[in-house]
N, C-alpha and C positions, 0 to 999 in steps of 0.2 A: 540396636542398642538397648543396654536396660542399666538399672542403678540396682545396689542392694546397698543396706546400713551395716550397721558395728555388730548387731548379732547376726548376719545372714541373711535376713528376709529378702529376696528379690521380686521384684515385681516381673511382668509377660513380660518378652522381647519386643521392642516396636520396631518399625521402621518406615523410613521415609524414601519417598523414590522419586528421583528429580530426569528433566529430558534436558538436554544442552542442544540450544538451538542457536547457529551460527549461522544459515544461511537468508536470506534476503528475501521478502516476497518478490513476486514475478507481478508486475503489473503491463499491459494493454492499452492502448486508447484504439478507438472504433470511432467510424462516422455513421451518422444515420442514412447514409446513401454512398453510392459508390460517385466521388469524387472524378473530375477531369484531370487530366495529368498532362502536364508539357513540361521537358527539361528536367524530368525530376522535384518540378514543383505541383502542387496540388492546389485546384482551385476551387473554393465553396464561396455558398450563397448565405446571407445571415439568417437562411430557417434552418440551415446544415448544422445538426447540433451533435459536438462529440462526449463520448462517453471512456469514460474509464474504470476496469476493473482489474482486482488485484487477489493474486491467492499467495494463500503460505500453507504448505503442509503441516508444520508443528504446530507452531505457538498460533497461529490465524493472523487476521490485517489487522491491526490500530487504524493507522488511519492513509488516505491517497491525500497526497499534495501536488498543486499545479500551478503553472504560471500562463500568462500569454501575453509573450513581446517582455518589454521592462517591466511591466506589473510585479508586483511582491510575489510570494508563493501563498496561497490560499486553501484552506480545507474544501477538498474535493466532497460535494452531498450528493449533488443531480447535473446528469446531462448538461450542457451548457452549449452557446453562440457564440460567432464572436459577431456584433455588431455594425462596426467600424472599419470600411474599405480600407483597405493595405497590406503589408506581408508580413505575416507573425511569425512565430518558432513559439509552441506549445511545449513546453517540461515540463514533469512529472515524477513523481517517485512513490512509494510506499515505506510504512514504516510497519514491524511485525510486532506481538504483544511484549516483543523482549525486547526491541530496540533496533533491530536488525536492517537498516536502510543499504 
């Protein structure tokens, strides 16, 4: 794009160049040890701490989000435990710099 006035002066051409990013980061959760397994269920010890990480080829991660059990969802920083004997379900997502969940 460029502009000129009433007598013709125009100025350089500029231009701008934009990515369109529509797909979703890929996020992971990992344990710090290889976990027991019976039934399809997995059992850890409160030093078993999980991790999560997230890639996006475009635009990069904003930011991981997680839950465990009815908990809220909470900004994912470092590894984590879960404390408290019983049976959780861990969720998780990411968000890319353009919004993309």
């Amino acid at each position: 794009y460029y502009s000129y006035d009433v007598v013709g002066n125009t100025e350089q051409v500029k231009s701008f160049s934009v990515i369109v990013d529509t797909s979703p980061p890929s996020t992971d959760l990992t344990i710090s040890r290889d976990l027991f397994v019976k039934n399809n269920i997995a059992y850890a010890t409160t030093d078993d701490y999980f991790i999560l990480t997230s890639t996006d080829a475009l635009s990069g991660v904003k930011k991981i989000k997680y839950k465990i059990g009815e908990e809220p969802f909470t900004l994912y920083a470092l590894p984590f435990t879960i404390q408290n004997e019983g049976k959780y379900t861990i969720e998780y997502y990411s968000v890319d710099n353009v919004w993309n969940r």
